[in-house]
C-alpha positions as CSV (number, residue, x, y, z in Angstrom):
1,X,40.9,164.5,126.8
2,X,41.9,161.1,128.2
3,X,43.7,160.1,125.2
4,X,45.5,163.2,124.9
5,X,47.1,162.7,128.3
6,X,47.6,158.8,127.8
7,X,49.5,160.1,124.6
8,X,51.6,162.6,127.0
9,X,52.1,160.4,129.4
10,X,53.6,157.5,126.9
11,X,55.8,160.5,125.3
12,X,57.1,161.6,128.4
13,X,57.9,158.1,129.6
14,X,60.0,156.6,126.7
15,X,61.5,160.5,126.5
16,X,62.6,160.9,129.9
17,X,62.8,157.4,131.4
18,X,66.3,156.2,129.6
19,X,68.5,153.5,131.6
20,X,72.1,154.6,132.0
21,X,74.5,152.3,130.7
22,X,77.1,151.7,133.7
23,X,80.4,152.9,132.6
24,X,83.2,150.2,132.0
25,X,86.7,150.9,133.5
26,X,85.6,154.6,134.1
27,X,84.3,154.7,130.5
28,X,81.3,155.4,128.4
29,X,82.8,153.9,125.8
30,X,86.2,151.6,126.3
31,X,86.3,150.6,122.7
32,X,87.5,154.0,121.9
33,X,88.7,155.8,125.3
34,X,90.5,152.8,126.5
35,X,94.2,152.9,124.3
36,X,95.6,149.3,124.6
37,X,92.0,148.1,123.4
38,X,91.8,150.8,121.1
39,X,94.6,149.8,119.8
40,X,93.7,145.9,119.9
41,X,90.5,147.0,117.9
42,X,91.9,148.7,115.3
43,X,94.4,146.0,114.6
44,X,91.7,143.8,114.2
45,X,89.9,145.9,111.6
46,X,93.0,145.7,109.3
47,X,94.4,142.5,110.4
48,X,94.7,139.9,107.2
49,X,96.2,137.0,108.5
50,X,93.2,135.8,111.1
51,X,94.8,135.9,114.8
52,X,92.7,138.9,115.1
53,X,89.3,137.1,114.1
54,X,87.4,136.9,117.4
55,X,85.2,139.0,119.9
56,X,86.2,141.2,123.2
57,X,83.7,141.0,125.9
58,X,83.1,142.5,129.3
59,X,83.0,140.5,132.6
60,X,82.8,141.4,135.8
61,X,83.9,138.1,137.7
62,X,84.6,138.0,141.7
63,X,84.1,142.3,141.6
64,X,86.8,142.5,139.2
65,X,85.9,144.2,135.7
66,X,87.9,142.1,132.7
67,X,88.2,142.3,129.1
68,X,88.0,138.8,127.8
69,X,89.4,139.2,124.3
70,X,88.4,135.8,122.0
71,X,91.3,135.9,119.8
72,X,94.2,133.7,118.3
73,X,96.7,137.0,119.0
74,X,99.8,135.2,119.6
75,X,100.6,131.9,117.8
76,X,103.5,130.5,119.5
77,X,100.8,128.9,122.6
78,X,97.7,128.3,120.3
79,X,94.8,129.7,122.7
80,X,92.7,131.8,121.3
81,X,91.1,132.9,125.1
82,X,93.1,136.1,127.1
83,X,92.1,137.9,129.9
84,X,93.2,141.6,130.6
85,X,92.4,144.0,133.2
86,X,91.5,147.4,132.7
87,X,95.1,148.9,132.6
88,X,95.6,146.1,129.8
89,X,97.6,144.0,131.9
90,X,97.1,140.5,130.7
91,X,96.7,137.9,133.1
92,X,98.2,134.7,133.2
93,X,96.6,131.0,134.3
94,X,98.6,127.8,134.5
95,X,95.8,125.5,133.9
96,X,92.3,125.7,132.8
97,X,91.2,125.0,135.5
98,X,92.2,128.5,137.5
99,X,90.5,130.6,134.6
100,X,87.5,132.6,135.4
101,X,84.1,130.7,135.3
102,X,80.4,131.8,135.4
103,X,80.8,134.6,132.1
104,X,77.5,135.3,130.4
105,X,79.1,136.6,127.2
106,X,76.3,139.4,127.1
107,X,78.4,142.7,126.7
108,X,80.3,142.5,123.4
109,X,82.8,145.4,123.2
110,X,83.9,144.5,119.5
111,X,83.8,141.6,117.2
112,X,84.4,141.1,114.0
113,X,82.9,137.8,113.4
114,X,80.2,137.9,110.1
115,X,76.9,135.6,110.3
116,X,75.6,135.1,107.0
């Protein structure tokens, strides 16, 4: 009888004890609800000349969620590092030195980058 209710007990646990992902920007899923990275995302999957090769992550840095998109994008300034609200505003640093520190680069939204 014990290992019948040891068996129930370990069913209901990893049935009912599931942690809720914390929505990003209001969404379950930003790489697909959010348009401008939507749209970002899907450019990458077709994009053939490389300033689309790169990863998006999440940050949340001084209580303010960002998208911090690895990515050539534009190759008139040569950085490959942008930084864009939620609304997909992009936002702008004069130096290094004012970009955002402390990222852990643990919540990949999209990348496109193959190991082999």
């Amino acid at each position: 009888m014990k290992k019948y209710l040891l068996i129930a007990c370990l069913f209901f646990l990893f049935t009912f004890c599931k942690k809720d992902e914390p929505k990003i920007c209001g969404c379950e899923d930003p790489a697909t609800e959010i348009n401008w990275l939507k749209d970002l995302i899907a450019e990458a999957e077709t994009d053939i000349t490389g300033r689309y090769k790169g990863t998006i992550y999440f940050e949340i840095i001084d209580n303010e969620p960002l998208f911090f998109v690895m990515m050539l994008l534009d190759t008139t300034n040569g950085t490959v590092k942008h930084w864009f609200k939620c609304n997909g505003e992009k936002l702008h640093f004069n130096s290094i030195g004012e970009e955002p520190r402390d990222m852990k680069f643990n919540h990949v939204i999209y990348t496109n980058i193959k190991i082999k």
